[in-house]
PDB file as gemmi writes it, atoms N, CA and C in Angstrom:
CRYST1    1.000    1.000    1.000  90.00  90.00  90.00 P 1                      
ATOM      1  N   UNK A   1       0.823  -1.195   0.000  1.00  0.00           N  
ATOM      2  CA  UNK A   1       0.000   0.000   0.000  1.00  0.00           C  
ATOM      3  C   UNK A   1       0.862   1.251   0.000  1.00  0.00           C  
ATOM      4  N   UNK A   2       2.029   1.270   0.746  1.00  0.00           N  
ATOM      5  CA  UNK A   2       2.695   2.193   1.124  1.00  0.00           C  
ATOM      6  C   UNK A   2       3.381   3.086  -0.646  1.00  0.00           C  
ATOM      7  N   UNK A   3       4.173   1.509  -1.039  1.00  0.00           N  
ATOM      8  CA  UNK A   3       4.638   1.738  -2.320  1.00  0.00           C  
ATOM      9  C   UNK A   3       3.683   2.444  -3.184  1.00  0.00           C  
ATOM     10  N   UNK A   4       2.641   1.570  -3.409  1.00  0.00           N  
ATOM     11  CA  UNK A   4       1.660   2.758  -4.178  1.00  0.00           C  
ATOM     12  C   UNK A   4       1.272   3.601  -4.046  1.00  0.00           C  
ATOM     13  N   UNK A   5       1.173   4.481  -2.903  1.00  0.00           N  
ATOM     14  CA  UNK A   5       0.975   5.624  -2.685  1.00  0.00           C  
ATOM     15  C   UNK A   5       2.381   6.347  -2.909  1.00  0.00           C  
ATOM     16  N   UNK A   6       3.223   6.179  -3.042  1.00  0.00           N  
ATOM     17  CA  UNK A   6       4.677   6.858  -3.314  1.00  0.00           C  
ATOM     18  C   UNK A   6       4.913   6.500  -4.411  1.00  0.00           C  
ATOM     19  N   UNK A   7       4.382   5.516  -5.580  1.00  0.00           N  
ATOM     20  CA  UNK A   7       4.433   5.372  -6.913  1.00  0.00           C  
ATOM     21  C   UNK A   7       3.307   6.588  -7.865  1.00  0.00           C  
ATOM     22  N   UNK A   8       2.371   6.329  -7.005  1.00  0.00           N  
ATOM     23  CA  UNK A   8       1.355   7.453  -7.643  1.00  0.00           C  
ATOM     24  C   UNK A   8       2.148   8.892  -7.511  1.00  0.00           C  
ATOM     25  N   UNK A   9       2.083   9.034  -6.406  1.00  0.00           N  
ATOM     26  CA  UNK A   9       3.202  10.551  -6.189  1.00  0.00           C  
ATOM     27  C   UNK A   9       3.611  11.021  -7.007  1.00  0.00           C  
ATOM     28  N   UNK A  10       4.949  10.123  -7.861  1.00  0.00           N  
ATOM     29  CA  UNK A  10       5.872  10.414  -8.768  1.00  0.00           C  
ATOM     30  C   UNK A  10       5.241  10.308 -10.310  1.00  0.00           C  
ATOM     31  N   UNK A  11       4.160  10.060 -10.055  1.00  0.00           N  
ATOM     32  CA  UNK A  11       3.164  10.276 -11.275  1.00  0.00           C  
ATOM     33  C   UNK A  11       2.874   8.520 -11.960  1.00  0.00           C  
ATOM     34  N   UNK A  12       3.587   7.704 -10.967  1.00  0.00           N  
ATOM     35  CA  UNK A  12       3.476   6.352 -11.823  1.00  0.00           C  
ATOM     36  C   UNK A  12       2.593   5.663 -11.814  1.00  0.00           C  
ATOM     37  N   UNK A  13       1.945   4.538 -12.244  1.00  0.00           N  
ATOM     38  CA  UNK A  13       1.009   3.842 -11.315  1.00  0.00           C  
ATOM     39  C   UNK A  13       1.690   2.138 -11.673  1.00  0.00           C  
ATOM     40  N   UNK A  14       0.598   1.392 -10.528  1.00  0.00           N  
ATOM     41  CA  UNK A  14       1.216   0.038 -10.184  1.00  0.00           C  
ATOM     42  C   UNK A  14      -0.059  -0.995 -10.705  1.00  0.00           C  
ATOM     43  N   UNK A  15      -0.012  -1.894 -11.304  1.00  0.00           N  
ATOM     44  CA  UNK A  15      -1.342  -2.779 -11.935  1.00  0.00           C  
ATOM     45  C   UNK A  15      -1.036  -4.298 -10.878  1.00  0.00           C  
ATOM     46  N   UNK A  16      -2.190  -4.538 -11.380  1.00  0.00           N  
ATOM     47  CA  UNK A  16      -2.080  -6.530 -10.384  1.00  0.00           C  
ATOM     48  C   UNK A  16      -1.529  -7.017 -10.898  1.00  0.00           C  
ATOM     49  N   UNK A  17      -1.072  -8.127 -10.276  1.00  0.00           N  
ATOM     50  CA  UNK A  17      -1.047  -9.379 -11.170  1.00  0.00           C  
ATOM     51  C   UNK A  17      -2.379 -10.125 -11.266  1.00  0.00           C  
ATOM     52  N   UNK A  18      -2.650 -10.569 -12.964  1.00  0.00           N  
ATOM     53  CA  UNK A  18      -3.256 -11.668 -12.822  1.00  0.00           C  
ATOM     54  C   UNK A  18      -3.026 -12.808 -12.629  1.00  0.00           C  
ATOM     55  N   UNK A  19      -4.153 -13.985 -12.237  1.00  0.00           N  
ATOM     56  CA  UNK A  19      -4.634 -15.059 -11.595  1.00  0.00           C  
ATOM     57  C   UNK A  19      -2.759 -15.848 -12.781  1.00  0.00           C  
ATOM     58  N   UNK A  20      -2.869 -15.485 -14.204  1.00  0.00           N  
ATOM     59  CA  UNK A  20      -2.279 -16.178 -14.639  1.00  0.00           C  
ATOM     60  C   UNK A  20      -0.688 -16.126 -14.644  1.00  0.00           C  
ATOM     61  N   UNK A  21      -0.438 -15.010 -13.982  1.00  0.00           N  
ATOM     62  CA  UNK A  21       1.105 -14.382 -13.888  1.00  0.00           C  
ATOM     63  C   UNK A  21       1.629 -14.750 -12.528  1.00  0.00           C  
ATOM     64  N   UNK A  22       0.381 -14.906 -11.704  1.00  0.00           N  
ATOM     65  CA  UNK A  22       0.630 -15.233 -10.134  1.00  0.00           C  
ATOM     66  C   UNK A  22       0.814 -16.854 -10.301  1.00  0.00           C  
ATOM     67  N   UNK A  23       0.325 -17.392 -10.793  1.00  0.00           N  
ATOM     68  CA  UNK A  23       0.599 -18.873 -10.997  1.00  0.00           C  
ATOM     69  C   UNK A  23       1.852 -19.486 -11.535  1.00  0.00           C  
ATOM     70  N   UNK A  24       2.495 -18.489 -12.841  1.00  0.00           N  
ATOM     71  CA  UNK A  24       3.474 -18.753 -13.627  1.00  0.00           C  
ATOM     72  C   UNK A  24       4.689 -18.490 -12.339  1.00  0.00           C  
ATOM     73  N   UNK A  25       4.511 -17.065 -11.656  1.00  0.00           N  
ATOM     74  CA  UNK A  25       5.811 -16.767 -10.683  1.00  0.00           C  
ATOM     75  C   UNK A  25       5.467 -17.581  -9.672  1.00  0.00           C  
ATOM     76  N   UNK A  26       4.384 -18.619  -9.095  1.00  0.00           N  
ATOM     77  CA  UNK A  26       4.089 -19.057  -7.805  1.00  0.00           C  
ATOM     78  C   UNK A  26       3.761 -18.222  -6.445  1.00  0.00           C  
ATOM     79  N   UNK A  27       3.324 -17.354  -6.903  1.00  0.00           N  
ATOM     80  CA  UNK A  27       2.573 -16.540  -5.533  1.00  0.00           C  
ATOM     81  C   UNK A  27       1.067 -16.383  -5.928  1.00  0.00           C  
ATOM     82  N   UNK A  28       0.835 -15.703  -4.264  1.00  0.00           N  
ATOM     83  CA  UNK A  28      -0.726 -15.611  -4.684  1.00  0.00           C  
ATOM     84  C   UNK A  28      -1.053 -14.189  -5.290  1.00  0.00           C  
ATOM     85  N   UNK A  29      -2.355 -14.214  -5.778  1.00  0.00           N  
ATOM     86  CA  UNK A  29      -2.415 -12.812  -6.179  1.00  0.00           C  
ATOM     87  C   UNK A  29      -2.165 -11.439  -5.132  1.00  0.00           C  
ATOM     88  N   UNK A  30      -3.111 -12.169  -4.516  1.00  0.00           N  
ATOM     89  CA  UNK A  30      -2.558 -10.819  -3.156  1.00  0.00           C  
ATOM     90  C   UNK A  30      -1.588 -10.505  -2.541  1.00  0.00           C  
ATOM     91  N   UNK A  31      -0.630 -11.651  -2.610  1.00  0.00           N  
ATOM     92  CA  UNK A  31       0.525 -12.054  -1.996  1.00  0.00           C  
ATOM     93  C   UNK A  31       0.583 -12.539  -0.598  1.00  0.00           C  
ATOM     94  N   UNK A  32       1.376 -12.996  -0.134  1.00  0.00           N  
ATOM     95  CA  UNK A  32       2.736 -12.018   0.016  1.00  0.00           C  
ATOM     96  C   UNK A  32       3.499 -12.765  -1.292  1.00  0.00           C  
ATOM     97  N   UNK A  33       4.651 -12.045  -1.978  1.00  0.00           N  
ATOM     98  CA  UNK A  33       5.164 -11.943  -2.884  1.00  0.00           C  
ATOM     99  C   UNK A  33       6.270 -12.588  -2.966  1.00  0.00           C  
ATOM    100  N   UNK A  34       7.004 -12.802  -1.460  1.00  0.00           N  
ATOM    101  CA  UNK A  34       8.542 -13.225  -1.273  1.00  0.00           C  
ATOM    102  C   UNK A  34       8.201 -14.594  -0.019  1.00  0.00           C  
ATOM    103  N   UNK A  35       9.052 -15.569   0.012  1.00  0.00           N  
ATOM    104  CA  UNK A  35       8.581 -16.703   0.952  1.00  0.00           C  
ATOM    105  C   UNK A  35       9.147 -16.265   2.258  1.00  0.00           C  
ATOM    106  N   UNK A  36       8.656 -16.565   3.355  1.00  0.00           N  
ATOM    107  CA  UNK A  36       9.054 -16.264   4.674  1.00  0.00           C  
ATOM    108  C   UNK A  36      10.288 -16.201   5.147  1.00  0.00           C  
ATOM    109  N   UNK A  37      11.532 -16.803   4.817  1.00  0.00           N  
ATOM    110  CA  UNK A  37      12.657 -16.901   4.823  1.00  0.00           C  
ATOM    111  C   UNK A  37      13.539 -15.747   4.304  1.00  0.00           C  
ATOM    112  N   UNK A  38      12.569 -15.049   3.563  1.00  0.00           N  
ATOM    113  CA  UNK A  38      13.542 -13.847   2.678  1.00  0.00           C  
ATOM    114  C   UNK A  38      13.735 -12.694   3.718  1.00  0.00           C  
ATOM    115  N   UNK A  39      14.787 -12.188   4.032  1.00  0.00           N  
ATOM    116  CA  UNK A  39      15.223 -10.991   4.845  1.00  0.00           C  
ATOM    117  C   UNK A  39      15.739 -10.247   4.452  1.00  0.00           C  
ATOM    118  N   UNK A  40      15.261  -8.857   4.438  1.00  0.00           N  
ATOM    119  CA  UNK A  40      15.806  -7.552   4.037  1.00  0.00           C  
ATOM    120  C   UNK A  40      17.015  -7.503   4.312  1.00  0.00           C  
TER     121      UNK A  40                                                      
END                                                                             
């Protein structure tokens, strides 16, 4: 949420993934995006 509101800002915008792009990368649509193990 955060990102998109600071993407819009800069004039950009951010789209979904669809059902079929979320399947191909293995996440869900809503996410979360990265598996639990991943650390900043």
């Amino acid at each position: 949420k955060v990102a998109r509101i600071h993407v819009e800002a800069l004039g950009g915008t951010l789209t979904k993934l669809t059902k079929e792009q979320a399947e191909y990368i293995g996440v869900d649509v809503d996410g979360p995006y990265k598996p639990e193990h991943y650390r900043y």
